[in-house]
C-alpha positions as CSV (number, residue, x, y, z in Angstrom):
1,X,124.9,135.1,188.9
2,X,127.1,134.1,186.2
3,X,126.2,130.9,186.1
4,X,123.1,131.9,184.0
5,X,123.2,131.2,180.3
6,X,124.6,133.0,177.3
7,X,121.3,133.2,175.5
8,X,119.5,134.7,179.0
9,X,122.1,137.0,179.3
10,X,121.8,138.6,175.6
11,X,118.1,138.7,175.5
12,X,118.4,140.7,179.2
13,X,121.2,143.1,177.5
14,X,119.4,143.8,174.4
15,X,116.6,145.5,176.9
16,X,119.3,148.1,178.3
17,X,117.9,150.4,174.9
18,X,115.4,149.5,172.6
19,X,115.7,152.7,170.5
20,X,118.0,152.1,167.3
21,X,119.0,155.9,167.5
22,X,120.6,155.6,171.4
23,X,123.4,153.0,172.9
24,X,123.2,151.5,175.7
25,X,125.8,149.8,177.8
26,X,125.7,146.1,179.3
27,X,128.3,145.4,182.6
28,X,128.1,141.9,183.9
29,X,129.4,141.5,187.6
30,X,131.1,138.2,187.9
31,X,132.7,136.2,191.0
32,X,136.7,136.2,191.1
33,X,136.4,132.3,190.8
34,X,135.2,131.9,187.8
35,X,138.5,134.1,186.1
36,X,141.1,132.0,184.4
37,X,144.0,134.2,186.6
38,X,142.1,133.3,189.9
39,X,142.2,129.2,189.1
40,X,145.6,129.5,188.2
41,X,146.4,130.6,191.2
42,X,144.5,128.6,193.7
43,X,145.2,125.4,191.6
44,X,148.8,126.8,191.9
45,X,148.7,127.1,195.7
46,X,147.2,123.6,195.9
47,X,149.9,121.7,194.4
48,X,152.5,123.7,196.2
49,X,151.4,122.7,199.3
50,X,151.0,119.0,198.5
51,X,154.4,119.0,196.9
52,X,155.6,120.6,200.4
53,X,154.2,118.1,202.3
54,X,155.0,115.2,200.5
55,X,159.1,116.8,200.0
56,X,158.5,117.2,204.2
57,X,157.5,113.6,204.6
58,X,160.1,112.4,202.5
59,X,162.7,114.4,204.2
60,X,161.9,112.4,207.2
61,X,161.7,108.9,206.1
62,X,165.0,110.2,204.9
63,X,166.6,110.6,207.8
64,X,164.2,107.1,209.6
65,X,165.0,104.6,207.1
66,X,163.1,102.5,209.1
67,X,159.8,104.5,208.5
68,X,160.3,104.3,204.5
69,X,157.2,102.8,202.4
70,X,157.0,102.1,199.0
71,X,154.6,104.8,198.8
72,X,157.4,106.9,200.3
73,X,159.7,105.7,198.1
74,X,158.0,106.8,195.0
75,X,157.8,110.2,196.3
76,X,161.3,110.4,196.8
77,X,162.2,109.0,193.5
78,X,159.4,111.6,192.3
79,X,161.5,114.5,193.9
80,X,165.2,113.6,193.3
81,X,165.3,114.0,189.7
82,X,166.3,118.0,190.6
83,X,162.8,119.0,189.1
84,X,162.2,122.3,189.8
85,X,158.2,123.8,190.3
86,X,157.4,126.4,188.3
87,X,154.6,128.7,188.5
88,X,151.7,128.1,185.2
89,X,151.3,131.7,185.0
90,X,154.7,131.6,183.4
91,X,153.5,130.5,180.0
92,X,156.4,132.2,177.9
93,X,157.7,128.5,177.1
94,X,154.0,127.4,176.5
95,X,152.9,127.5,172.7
96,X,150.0,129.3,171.8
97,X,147.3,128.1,170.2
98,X,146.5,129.3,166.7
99,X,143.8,131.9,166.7
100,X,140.3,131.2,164.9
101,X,137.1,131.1,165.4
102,X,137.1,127.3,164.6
103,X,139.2,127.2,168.3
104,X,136.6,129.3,169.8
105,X,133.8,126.9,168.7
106,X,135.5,124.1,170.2
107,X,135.9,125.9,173.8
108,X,132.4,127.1,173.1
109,X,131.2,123.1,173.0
110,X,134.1,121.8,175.4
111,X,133.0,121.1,178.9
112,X,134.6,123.4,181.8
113,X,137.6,121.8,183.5
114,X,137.8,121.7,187.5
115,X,134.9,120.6,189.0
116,X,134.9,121.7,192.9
117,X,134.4,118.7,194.5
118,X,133.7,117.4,198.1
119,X,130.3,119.2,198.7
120,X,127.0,117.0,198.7
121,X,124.8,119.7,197.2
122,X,125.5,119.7,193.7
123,X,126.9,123.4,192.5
124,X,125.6,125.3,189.6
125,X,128.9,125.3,187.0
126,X,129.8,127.6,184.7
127,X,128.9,127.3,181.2
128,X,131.7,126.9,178.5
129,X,130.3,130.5,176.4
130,X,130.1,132.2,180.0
131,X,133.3,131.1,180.9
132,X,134.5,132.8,177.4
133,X,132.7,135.4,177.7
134,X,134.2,136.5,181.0
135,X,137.6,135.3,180.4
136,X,138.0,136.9,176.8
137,X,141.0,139.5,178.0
138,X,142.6,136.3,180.0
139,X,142.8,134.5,176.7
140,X,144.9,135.7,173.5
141,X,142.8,133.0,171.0
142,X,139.7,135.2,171.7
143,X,140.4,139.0,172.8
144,X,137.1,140.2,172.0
145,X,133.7,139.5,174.1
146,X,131.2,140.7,171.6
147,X,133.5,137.9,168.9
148,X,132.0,135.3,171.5
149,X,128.6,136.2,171.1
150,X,129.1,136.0,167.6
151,X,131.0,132.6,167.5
152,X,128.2,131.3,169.8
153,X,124.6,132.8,168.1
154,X,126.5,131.6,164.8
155,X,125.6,134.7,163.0
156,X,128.3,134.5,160.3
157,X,125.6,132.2,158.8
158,X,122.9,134.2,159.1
159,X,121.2,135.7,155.9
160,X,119.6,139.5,156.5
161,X,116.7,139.9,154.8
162,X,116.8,143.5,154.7
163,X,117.2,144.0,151.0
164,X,114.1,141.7,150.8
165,X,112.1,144.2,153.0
166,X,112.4,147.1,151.4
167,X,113.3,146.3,147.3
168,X,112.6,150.3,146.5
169,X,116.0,151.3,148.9
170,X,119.1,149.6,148.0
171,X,120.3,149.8,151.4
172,X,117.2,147.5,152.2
173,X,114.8,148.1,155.2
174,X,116.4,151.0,157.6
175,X,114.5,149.2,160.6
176,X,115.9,145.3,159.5
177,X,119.0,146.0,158.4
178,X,121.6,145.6,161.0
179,X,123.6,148.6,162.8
180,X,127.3,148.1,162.9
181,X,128.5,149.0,166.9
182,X,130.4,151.9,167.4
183,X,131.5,150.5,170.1
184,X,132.7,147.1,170.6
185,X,133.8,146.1,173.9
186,X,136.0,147.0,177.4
187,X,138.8,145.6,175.6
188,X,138.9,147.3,172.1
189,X,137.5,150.5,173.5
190,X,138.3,150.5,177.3
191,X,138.1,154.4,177.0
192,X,134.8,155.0,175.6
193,X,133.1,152.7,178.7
194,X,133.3,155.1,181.6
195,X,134.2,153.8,185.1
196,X,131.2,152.8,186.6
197,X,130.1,155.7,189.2
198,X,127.1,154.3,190.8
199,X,126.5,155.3,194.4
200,X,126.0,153.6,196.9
201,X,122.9,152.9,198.6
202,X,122.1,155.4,201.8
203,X,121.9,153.8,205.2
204,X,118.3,152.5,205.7
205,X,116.1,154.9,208.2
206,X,114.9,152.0,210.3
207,X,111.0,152.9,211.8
208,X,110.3,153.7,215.2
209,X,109.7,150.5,217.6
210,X,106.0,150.6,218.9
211,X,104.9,149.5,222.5
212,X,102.0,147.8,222.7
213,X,99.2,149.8,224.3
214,X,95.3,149.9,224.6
215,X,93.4,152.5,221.6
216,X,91.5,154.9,223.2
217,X,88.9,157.4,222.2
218,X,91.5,160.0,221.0
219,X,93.3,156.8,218.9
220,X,89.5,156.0,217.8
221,X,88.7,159.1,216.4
222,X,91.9,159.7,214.7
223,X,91.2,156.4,212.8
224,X,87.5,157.7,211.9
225,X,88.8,161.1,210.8
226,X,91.6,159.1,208.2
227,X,88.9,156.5,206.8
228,X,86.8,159.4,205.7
229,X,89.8,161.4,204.4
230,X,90.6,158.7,202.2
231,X,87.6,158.0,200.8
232,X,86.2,161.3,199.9
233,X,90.6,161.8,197.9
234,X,89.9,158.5,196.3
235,X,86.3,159.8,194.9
236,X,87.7,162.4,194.3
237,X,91.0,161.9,192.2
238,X,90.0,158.4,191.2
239,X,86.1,158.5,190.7
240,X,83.4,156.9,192.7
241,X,83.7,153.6,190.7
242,X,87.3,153.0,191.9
243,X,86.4,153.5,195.2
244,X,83.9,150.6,195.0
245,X,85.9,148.6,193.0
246,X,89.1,149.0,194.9
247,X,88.2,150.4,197.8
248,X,90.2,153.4,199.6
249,X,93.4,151.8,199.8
250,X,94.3,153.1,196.7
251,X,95.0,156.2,198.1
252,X,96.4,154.9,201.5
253,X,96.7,151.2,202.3
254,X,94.9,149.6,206.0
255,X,98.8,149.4,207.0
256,X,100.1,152.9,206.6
257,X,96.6,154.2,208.3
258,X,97.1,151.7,211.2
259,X,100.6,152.7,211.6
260,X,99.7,156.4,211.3
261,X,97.7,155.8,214.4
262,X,100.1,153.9,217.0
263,X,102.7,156.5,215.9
264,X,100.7,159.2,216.8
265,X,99.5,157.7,220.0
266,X,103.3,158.1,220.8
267,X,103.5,161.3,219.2
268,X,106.3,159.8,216.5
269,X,104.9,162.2,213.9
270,X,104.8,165.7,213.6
271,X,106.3,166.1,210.0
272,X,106.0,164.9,207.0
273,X,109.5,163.7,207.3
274,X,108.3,161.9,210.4
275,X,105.4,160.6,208.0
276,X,108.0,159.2,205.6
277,X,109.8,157.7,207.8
278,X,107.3,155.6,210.2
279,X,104.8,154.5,207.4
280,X,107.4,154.5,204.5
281,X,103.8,155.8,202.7
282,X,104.7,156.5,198.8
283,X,102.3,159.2,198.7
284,X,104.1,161.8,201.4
285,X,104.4,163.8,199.3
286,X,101.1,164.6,197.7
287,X,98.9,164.0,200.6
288,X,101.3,164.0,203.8
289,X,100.3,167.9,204.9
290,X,96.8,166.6,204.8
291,X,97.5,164.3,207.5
292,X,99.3,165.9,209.7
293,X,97.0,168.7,210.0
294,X,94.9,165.9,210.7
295,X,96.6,164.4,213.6
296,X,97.6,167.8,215.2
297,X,94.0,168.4,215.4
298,X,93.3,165.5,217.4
299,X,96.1,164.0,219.0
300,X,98.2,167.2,219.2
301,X,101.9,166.9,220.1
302,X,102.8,168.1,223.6
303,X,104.8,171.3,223.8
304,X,107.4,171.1,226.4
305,X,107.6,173.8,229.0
306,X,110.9,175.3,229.5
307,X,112.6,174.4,232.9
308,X,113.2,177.1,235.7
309,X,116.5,177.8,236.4
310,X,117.9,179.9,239.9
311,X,121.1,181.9,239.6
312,X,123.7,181.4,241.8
313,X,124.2,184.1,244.5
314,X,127.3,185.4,243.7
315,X,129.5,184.7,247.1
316,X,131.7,187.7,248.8
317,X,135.1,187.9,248.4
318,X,136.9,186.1,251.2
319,X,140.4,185.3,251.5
320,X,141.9,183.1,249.5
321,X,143.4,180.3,251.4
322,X,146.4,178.3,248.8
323,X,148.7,176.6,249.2
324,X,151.5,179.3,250.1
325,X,149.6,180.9,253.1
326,X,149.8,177.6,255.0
327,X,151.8,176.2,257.1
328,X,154.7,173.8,255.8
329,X,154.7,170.6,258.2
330,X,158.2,169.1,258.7
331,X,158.6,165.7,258.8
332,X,159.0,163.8,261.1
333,X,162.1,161.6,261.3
334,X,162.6,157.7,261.9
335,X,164.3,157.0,265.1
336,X,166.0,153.9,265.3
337,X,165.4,151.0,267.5
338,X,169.3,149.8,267.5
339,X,170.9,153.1,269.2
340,X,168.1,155.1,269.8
341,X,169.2,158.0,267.7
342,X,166.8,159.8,265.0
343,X,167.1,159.8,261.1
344,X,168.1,156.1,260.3
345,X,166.5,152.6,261.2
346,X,168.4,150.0,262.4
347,X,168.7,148.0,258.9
348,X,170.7,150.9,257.8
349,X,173.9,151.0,257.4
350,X,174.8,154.1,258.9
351,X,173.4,153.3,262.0
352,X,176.7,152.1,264.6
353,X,174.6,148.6,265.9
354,X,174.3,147.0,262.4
355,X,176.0,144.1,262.3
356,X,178.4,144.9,259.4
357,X,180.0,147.5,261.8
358,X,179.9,145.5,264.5
């Protein structure tokens, strides 16, 4: 996290390339709260709301005088003036401060504004250099993340002993003296740091769930036939004094052999992508043929036999019997109740018996 130190931080980057003839670049992932731009904001939201709800409350002790307080009435004093909020990323009536590295030394030493209150557990805060270091483009007095590192480690003040090295060169020592960056940060050279292209990790093969189940001599066997594989590879490759110093899990661990032999009781393997998969075994690749030949020769996968299948008896050709060739049935008509006659009811109005002829 970001909340580590300066010093930790600089001692992990200058591992990214130890080799003074190659450059090697540092990116630090940081969370969105600790940017200056992302406080702003928040704090900015914060008060607006307050300032809503105290104008709301105001607005109705307004209208109930009765309900006023003096608390209330401070608020409404607070309010009437005609003051008007205005956002603190507008900072183009703000002066800025005078750029130097004396300024930088004091927010270097200055304690981070803001604590995050209200939680019991106490949270790990940002140092001041971090909170520099990450907000350098956010603030015009710095502008430059590799000027904080300097500002910080102090090395204006430091005195290379280079020339003191090597008197014969009057360069000084070529392995002392200090190289001068060609590049020098995102923000004096964002084109020269390429977008980072890293994938993304593939979705995890997840292993096989295995039923428990009673070993028997096929499963027995099986294990035999491994622990004497793997001994006679680790004699082998590693010599006969590794093996009785470290045994024959060197070449394949007590975990990978007993998984190799509930997966085959299931028949889960029968390639070494199968291997790879169920045992996760870093050695597939070297040794997994071996052991599948191994397990096809004793617990052999089941082929499946195909299934039997009956053609239909094609049927003869009889008439076809749609919808045209039969017989259209009429329908048949409502009579009425009223007057007896056929094709109304007697809630119609057509029929001569409804009352609205009547």
């Amino acid at each position: 996290k970001a909340t580590c130190k300066l010093a930790t931080l600089w001692q992990r980057w200058g591992r990214a390339v130890r080799d003074r003839g190659l450059q090697g670049t540092a990116v630090l992932f940081a969370e969105k709260d600790h940017f200056d731009d992302v406080r702003e904001e928040k704090r900015w939201r914060q008060e607006t709301k307050k300032r809503k709800a105290d104008e709301n409350v105001a607005r109705t002790h307004q209208q109930n005088p009765k309900l006023r307080s003096p608390h209330i009435q401070r608020c409404t004093t607070l309010y009437e003036d005609g003051h008007e909020w205005e956002n603190p990323e507008d900072d183009s009536d703000g002066d800025r401060a005078e750029e130097g590295d004396q300024e930088l030394k004091e927010q270097l030493q200055s304690k981070l504004e803001g604590k995050s209150g209200g939680s019991t557990r106490k949270k790990r805060e940002l140092e001041p250099p971090m909170d520099c270091l990450i907000n350098a483009h956010l603030r015009g007095t710095i502008n430059c993340r590799r000027k904080v590192l300097h500002v910080h480690f102090n090395n204006s003040s430091a005195d290379p002993d280079h020339i003191t090295c090597d008197p014969s060169n009057s360069d000084g020592c070529t392995r002392c003296a200090p190289l001068t960056p060609s590049v020098c940060c995102d923000i004096h050279n964002p084109d020269t740091l390429s977008p980072n292209t890293t994938s993304l990790p593939s979705k995890a093969i997840y292993r096989s769930r295995i039923l428990k189940y009673e070993m028997g001599p096929r499963e027995f066997q099986l294990r035999d036939a491994l622990e004497d594989w793997r001994e006679s590879v680790t004699s082998r490759i590693y010599g006969d004094s590794t093996l009785n110093d470290y045994g024959p899990g060197v070449t394949m661990p007590d975990s990978v052999l007993d998984r190799i032999v509930d997966c085959a009781h299931h028949h889960k393997v029968s390639t070494t992508d199968d291997l790879r998969k169920e045992t996760r075994w870093s050695a597939v690749d070297r040794f997994g043929s071996d052991v599948i030949a191994i397990i096809q020769r004793i617990i052999p996968v089941p082929v499946l036999q195909p299934i039997l299948t009956t053609t239909r008896r094609p049927q003869p050709n009889l008439p076809s019997t749609t919808q045209s060739n039969l017989p259209l049935v009429a329908r048949k008509q409502p009579r009425c109740s009223a007057c007896g006659i056929e094709g109304h009811t007697k809630r119609s109005r057509i029929c001569l018996m409804n009352p609205s002829r009547v």
